[in-house]
C-alpha positions in Angstrom: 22.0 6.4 -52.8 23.4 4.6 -55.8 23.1 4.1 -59.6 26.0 2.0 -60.2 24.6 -0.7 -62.4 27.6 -2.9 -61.6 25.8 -3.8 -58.4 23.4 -5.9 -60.2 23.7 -9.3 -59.4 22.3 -12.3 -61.2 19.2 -12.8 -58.5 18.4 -9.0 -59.6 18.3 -9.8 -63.4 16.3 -13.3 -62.6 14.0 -10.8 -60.5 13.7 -8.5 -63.2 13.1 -11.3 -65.7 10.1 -12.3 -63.8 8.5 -8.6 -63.9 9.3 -8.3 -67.5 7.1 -11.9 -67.6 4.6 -10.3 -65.2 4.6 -7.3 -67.7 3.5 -9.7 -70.5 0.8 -11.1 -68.6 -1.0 -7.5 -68.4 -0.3 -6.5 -71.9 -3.8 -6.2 -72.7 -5.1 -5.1 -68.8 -4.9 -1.7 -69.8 -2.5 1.4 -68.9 0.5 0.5 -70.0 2.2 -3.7 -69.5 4.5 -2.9 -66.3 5.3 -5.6 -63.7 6.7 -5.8 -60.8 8.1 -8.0 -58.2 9.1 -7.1 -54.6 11.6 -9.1 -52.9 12.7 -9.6 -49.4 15.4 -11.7 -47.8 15.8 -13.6 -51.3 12.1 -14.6 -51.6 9.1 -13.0 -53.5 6.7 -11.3 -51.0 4.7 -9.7 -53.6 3.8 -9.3 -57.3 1.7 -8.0 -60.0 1.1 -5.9 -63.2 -0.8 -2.8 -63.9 -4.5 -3.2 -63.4 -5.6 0.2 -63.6 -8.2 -0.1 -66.0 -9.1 -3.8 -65.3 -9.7 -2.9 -61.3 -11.2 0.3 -62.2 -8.6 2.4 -59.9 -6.4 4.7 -60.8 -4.2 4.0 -57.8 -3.7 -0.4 -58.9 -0.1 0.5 -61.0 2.3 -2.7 -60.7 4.5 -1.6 -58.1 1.1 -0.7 -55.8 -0.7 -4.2 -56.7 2.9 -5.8 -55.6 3.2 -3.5 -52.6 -0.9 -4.5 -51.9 0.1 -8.4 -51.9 3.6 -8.1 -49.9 1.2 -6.6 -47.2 -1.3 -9.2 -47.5 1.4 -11.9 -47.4 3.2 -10.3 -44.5 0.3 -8.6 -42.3 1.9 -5.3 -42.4 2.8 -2.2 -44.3 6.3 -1.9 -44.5 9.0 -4.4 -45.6 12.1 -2.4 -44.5 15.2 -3.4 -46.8 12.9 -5.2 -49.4 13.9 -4.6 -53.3 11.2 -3.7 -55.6 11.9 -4.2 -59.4 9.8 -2.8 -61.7 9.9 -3.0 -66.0 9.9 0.8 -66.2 10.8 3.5 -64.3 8.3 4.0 -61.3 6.4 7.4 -61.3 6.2 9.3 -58.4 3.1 7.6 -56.5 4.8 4.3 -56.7 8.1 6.2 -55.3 6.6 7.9 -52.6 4.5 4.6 -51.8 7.6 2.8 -51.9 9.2 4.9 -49.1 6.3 4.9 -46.8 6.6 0.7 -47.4 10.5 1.2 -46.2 11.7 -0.8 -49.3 15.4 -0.5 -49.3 16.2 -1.0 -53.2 14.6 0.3 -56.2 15.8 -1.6 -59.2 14.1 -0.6 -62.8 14.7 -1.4 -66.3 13.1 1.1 -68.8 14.7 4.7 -68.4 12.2 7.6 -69.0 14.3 8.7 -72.3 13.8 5.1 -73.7 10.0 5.2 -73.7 7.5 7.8 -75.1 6.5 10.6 -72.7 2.9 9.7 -72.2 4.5 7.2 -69.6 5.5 9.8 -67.7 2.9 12.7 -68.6 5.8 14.4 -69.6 6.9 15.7 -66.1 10.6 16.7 -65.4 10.9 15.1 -62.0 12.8 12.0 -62.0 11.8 8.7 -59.9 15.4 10.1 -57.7 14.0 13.2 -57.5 11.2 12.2 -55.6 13.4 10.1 -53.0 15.3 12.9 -52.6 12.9 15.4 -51.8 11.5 12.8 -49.4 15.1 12.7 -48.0 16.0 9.4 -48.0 19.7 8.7 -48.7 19.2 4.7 -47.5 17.3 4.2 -50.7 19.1 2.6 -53.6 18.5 3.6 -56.6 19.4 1.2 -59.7 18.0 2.0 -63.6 18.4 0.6 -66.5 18.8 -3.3 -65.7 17.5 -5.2 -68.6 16.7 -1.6 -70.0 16.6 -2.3 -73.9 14.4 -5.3 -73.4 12.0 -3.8 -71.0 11.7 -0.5 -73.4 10.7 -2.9 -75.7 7.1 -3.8 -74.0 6.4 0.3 -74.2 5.6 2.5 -77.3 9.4 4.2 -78.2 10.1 8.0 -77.4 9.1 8.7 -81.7 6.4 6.6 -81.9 2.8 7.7 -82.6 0.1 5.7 -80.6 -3.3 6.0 -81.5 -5.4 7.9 -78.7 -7.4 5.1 -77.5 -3.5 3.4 -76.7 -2.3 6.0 -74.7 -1.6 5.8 -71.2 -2.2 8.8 -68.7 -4.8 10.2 -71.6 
């Protein structure tokens, strides 16, 4: 497992580019403007944003409507050394989900201590955390690519967002 950001390439930041774009799309879907893109062999195989409250479904997070589509597309439910990239950190549904798929990469830009707890209902556990307790050590584990300008679609860690903005409320 690694967190060396000089591993990123320039396909990871065009990748990451795209789910900051996704991101924008969803900006007014509800629960927070996170995208995501999952890649495998070089090409997209899935994609989305957050559509929690547009779908109704608590489960429909970015990196679970990408993961939904990659299945679709591929007529299965693992994409074993896929990358997912996803605008902010992914909580630990989206983890878990992403080792049962077998993706190989994780690659996020927003870092928990860039954005305001409420994205995280203020939990301790760390996205790693969960891949470690799950004991995967062939899962890559990359934060921070893009990070400033990702944070920048979320509410900062001192802001104060009205109630009805909130996400996890």
């Amino acid at each position: 497992m690694s967190l060396a950001l000089d591993m990123v390439n320039a396909d990871d930041i065009g990748f990451m580019r795209r789910a900051i774009w996704l991101a924008r799309q969803g900006e007014n879907s509800g629960g927070g403007p996170i995208g995501c893109v999952i890649v495998l062999d070089g090409a997209v195989i899935g994609e989305g944003y957050n559509r929690v409250d547009q779908q109704h479904d608590p489960t429909a997070h970015a990196e679970i409507v990408a993961m939904r589509r990659a299945g679709e597309r591929l007529k299965r439910s693992r994409f074993g050394g896929a990358t997912l990239y996803s605008t902010l950190q992914p909580c630990g549904m989206c983890s878990m989900a992403s080792i049962w798929a077998g993706i190989g990469h994780i690659i996020y830009g927003a870092e928990r201590e860039q954005v305001h707890q409420m994205y995280f209902e203020d939990r301790h556990l760390q996205t790693i955390d969960f891949i470690r307790d799950a004991f995967k050590k062939d899962v890559t584990v990359i934060g921070g690519v893009l990070g400033e300008e990702c944070a920048g679609l979320y509410f900062g860690p001192d802001d104060a967002p009205a109630v009805d903005q909130q996400a996890n409320r």
